[in-house]
Backbone bond lengths (Angstrom), bond angles and torsions (degrees), N, CA, C in turn:
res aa  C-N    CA-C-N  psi(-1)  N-CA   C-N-CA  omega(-1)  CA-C   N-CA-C  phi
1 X - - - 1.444 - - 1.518 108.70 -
2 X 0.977 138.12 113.20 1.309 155.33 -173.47 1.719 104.89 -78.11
3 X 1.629 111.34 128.25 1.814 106.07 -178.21 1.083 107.03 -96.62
4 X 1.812 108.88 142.97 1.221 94.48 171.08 1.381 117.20 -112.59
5 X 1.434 132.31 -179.74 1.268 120.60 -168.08 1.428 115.43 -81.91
6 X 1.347 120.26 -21.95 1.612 136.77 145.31 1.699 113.58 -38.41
7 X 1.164 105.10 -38.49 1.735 111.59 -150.81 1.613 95.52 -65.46
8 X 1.599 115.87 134.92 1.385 111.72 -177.27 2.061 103.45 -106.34
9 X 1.345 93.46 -28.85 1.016 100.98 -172.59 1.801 135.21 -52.69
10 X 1.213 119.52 124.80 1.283 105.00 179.73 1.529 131.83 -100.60
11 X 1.016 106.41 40.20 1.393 128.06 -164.37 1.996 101.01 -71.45
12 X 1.541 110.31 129.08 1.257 131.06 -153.59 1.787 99.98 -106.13
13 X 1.340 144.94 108.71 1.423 120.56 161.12 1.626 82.67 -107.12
14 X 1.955 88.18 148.03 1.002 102.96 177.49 1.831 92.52 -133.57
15 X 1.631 122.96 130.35 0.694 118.38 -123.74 1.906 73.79 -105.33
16 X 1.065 131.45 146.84 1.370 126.86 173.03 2.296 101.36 -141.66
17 X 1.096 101.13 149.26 1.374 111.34 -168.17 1.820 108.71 -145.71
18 X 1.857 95.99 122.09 1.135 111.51 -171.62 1.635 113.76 -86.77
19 X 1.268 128.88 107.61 1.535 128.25 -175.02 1.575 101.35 -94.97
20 X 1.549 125.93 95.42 1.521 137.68 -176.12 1.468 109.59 -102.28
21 X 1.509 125.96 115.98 1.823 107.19 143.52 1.630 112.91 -109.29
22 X 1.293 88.25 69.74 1.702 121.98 177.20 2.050 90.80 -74.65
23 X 1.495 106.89 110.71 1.373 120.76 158.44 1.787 89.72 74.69
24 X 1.626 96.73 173.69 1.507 95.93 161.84 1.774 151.89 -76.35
25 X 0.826 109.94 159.51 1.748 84.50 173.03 1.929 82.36 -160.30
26 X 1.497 82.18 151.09 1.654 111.10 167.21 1.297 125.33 -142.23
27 X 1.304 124.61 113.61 1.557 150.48 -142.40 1.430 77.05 -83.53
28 X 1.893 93.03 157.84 1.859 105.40 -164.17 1.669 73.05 -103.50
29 X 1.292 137.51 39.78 1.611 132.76 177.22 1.453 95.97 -152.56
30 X 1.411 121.99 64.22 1.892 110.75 -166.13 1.560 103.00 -70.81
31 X 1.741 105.77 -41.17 1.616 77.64 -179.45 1.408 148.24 -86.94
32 X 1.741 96.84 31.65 1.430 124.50 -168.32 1.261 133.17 50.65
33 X 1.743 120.28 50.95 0.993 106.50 -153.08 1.871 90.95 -114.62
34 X 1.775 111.79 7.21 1.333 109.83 172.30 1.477 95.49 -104.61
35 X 1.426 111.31 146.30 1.285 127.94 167.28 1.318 118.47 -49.55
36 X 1.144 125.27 149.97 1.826 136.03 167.25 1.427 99.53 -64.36
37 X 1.121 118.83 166.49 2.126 121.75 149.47 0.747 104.77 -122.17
38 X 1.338 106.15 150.89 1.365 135.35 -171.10 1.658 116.42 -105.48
39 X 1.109 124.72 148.43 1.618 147.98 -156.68 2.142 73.08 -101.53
40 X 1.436 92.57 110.12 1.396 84.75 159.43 1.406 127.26 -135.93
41 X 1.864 104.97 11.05 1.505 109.24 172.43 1.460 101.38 -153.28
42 X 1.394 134.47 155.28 1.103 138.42 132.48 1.464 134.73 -122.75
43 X 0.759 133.74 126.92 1.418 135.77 -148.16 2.038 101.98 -136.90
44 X 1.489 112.65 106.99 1.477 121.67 18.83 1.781 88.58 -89.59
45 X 1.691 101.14 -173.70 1.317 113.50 170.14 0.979 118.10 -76.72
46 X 1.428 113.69 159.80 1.591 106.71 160.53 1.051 147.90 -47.51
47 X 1.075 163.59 100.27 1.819 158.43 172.63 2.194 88.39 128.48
48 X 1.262 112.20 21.38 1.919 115.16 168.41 1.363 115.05 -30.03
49 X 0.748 138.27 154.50 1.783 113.00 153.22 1.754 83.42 -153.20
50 X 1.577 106.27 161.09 1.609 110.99 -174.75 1.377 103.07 64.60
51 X 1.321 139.23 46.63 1.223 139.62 162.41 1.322 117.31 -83.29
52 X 1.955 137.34 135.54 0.911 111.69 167.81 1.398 134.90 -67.94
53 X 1.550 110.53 132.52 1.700 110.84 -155.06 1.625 111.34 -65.92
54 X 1.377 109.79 -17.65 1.871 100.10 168.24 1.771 104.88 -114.97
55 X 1.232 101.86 45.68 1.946 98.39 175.68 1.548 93.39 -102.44
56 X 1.190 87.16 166.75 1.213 105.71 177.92 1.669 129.27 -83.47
57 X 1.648 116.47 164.75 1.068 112.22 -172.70 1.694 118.21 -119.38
58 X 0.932 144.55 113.38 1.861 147.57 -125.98 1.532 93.93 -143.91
59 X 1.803 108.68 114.43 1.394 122.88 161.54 1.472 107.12 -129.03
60 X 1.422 90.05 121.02 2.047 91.88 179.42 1.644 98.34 -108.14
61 X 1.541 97.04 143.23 1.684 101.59 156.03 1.139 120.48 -128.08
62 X 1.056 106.84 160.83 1.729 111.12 178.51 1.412 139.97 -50.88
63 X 1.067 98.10 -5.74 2.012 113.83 -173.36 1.427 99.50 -153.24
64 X 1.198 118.05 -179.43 1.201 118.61 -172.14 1.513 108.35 -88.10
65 X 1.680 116.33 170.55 2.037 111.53 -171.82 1.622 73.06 -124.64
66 X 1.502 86.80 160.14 1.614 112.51 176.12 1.420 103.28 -63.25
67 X 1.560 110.97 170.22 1.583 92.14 157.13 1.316 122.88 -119.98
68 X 1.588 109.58 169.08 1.677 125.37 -167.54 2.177 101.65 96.40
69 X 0.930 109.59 -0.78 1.431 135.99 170.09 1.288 117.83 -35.67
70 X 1.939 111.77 -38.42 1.128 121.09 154.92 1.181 150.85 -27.07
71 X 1.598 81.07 -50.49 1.779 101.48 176.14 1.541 112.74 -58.00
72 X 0.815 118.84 -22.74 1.532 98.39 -173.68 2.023 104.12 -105.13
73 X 1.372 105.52 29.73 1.112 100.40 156.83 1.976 132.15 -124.50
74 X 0.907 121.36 157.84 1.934 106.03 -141.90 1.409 83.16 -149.27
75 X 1.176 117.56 154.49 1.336 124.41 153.17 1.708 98.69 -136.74
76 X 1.779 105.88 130.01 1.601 126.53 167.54 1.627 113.60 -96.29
77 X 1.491 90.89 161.80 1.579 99.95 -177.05 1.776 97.53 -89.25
78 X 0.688 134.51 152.61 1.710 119.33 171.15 2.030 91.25 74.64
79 X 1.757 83.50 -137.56 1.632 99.93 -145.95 1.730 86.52 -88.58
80 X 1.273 103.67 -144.49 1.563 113.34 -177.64 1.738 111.48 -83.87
81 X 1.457 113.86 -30.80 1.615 123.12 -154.88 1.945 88.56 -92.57
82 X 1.360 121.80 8.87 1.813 114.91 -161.23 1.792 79.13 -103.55
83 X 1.087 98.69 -179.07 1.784 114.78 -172.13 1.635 101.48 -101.72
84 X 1.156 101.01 140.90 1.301 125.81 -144.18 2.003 81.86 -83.98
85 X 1.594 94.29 152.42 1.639 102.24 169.56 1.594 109.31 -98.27
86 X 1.516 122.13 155.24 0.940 115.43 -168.35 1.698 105.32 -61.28
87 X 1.443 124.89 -173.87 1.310 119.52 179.31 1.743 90.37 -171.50
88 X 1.615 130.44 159.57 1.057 144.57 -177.15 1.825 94.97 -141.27
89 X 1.199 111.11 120.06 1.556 129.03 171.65 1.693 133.04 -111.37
90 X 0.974 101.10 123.21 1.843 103.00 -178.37 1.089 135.30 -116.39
91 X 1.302 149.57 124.86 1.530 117.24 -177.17 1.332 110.29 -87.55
92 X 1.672 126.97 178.27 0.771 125.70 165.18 1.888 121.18 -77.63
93 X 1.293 144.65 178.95 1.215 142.38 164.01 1.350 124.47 -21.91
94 X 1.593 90.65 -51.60 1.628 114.67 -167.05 1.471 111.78 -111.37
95 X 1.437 126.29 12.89 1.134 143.31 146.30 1.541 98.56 74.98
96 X 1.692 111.75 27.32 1.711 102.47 177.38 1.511 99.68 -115.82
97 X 1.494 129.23 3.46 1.347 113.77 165.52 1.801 103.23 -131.31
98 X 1.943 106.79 128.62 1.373 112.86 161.74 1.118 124.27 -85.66
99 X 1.277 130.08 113.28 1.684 128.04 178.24 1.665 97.03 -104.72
100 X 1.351 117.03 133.48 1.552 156.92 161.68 1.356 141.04 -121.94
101 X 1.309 104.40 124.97 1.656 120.83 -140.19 1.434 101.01 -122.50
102 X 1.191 113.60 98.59 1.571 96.18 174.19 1.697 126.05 -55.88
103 X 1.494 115.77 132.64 1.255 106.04 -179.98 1.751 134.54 -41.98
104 X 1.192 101.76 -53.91 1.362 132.58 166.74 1.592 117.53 -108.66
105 X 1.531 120.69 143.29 1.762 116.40 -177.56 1.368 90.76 -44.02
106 X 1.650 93.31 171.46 1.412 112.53 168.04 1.493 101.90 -97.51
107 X 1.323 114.03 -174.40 1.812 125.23 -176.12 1.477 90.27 -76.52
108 X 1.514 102.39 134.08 1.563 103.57 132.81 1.645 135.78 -45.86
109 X 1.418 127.90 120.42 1.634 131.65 172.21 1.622 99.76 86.17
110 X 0.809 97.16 4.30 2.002 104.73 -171.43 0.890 115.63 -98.69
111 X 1.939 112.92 115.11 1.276 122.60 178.18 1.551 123.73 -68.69
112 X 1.299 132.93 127.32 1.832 137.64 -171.27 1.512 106.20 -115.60
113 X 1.237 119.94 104.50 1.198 116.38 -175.08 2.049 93.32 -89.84
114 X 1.276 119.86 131.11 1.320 145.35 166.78 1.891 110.69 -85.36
115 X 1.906 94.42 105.31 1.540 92.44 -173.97 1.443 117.83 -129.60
116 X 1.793 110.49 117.23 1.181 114.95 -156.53 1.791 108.85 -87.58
117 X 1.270 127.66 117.19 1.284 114.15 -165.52 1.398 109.89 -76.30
118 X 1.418 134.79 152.04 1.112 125.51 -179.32 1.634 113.14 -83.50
119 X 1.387 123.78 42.39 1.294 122.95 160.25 1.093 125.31 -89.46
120 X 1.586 116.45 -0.26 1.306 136.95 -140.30 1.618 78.38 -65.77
121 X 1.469 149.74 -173.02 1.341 169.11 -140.21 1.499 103.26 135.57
122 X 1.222 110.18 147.34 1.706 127.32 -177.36 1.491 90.23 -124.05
123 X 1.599 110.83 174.67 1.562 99.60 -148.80 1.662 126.39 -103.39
124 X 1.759 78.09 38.72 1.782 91.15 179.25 1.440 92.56 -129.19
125 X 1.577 122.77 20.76 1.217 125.62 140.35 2.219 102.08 97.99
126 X 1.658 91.67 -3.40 1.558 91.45 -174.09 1.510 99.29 -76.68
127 X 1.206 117.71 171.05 1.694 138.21 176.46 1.495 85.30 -64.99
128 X 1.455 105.51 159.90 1.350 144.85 158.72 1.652 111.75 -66.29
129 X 1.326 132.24 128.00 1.370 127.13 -179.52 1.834 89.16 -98.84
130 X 0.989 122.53 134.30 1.835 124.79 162.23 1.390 115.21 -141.70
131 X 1.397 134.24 153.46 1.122 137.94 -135.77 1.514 92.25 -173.72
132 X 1.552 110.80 85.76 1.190 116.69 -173.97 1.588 107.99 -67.22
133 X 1.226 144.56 -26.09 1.206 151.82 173.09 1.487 103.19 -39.95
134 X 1.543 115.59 -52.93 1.422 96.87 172.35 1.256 133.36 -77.54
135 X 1.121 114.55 -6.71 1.983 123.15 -156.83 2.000 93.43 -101.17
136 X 1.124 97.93 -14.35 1.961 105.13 -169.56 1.509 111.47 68.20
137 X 1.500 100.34 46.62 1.882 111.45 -173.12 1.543 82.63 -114.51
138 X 1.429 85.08 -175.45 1.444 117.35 166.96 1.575 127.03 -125.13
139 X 1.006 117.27 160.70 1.960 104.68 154.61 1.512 108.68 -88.18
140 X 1.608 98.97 158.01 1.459 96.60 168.23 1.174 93.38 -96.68
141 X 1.332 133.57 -32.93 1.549 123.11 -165.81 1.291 92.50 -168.85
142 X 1.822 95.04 147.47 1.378 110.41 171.07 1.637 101.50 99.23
143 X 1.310 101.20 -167.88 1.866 121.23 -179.76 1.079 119.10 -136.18
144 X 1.336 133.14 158.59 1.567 135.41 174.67 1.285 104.25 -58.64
145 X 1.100 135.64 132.17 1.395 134.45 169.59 1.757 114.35 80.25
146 X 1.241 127.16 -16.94 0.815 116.62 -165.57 1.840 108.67 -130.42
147 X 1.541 110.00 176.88 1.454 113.90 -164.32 1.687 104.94 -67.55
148 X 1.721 98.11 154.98 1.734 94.72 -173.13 1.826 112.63 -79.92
């Protein structure tokens, strides 16, 4: 979300990311011989504050994401467990950058926690690699790479 010098609002996303092996799944690449993608920007970062309240929200990865991929991304008012604000999602051409638009502004002074579900798949069907250290997120649960 880009500030503007108008923008009064102090509205905070803080970007938090769910790493699940909730039920089964089997990659359309089982014997792993396509790479994972990687979460390699989010824009704004986590812990933003003064964001413009109807800008947009920008995650690029490195390879292309499957599609319908969206779905498992939400933005809440508050923490992760508050009701999600509306949001509108697109990919890019080449399906390596998501841009997200909140439907309506967000609140003024109002913290939005941004929550990436770990269904995410890239489009050879492997998991998403993310590394909240760079994005200024957190996990809610679980480890990079490993079971939740």
């Amino acid at each position: 979300m880009r500030v503007t010098p108008s923008a009064l609002a102090a509205a905070a996303v803080i970007v938090l990311i769910s790493c699940s092996n909730e039920g089964s799944f089997t990659p359309d690449d089982p014997a792993g011989a396509a790479p994972a993608a990687r979460l390699l920007t989010i824009s704004p970062q986590g812990g933003a504050t003064r964001v413009n309240r109807d800008g947009s929200l920008t995650f690029v990865f490195d390879r292309p994401m499957m599609a319908g991929m969206e779905q498992y991304v939400d933005l809440h008012r508050g923490d992760v467990t508050a009701p999600t604000h509306p949001i509108a999602c697109a990919w890019s051409a080449d399906r390596t950058q998501l841009t997200c638009t909140p439907v309506t502004p967000l609140d003024a002074e109002t913290g939005y926690t941004l929550h990436m579900g770990g269904g995410l798949r890239n489009a050879d069907g492997n998991p998403i690699l993310m590394d909240p250290t760079l994005h200024g997120g957190s996990w809610i649960h679980g480890t990079a790479g490993g079971p939740a």
